[in-house]
N, C-alpha and C positions, 0 to 999 in steps of 0.2 A: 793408445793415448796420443792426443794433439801434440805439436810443440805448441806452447804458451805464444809466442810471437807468432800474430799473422801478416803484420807487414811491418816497417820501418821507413822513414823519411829521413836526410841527410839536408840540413838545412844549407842553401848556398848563398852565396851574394854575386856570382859571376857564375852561368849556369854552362855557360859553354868551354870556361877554364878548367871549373870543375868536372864536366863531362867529358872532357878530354885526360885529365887525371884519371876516374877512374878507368875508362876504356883501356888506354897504356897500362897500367899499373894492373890490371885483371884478366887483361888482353879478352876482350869481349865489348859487345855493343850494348851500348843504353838507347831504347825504343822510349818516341816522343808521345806521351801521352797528352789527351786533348782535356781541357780544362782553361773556362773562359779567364777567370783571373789571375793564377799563377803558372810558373812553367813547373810542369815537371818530367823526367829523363827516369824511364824505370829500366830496373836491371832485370836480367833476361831472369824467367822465373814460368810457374804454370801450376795452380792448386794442384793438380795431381802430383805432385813432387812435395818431397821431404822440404823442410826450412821454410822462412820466410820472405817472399817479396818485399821490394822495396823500391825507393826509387830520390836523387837528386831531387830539390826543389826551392824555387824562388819563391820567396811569398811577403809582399811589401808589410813589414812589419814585424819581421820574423828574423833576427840575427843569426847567423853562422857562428861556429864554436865557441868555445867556453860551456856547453851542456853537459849535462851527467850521465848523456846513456853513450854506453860502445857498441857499437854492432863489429862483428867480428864476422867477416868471409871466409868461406870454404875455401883450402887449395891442396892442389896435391902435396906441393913443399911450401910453407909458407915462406922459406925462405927466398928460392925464387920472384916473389911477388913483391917481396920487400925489396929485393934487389933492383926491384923499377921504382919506386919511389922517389927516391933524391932526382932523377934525370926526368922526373917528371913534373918536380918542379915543387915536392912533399919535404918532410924531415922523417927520420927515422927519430921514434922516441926511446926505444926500446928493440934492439936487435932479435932474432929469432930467437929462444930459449925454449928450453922443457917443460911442463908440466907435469911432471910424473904421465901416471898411468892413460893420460887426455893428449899426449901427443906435444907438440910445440905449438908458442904464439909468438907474433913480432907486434908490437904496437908502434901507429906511425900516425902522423900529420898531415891533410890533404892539402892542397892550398887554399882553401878557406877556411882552415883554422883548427877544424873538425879531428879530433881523434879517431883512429879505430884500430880494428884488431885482424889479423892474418892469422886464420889457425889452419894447422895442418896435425897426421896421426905421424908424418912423419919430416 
């Protein structure tokens, strides 16, 4: 069976503040995709692989946070990953915690506004 999510977008309003939040905070590069009218900065990814693709994106008309979807990232700890946020320039919403038998999640704030989620199995 598929995962249900084939790709996600991260709405921004500063494509480069934001691209440099996630890179720090995930410690990995976002690859500049070419597209005439909006910018967009996709996270490293390749169909053959488990999860979803996704990718940063400016698009005049389009506001940043206050939306209802979270996408939540892979990590080894998610704690870790949380612990780059705040010096990155993020808010932590919500510290590492448990989920039972699914491992841990932290939830945090990028600096464009955007919630998301940190999960790790441990």
């Amino acid at each position: 069976m598929r995962n249900s999510v084939g790709w996600f977008e991260i709405y921004v309003q500063d494509s480069k503040r934001a691209k440099t939040f996630y890179e720090f905070v995930l410690q990995t590069r976002l690859e500049k995709l070419n597209s005439p009218e909006i910018t967009m900065w996709a996270f490293p990814g390749s169909p053959e692989n488990p999860g979803a693709a996704g990718a940063l994106v400016h698009m005049p008309g389009m506001p940043s946070g206050g939306n209802s979807v979270l996408v939540y990232f892979s990590c080894a700890d998610c704690g870790v990953e949380a612990g780059r946020v705040v010096s990155a320039g993020g808010k932590i919403h919500k510290d590492k915690f448990p989920i039972g038998e699914y491992g841990f999640i932290a939830l945090a704030v990028d600096t464009e506004g955007n919630m998301f989620g940190l999960h790790s199995m441990k």
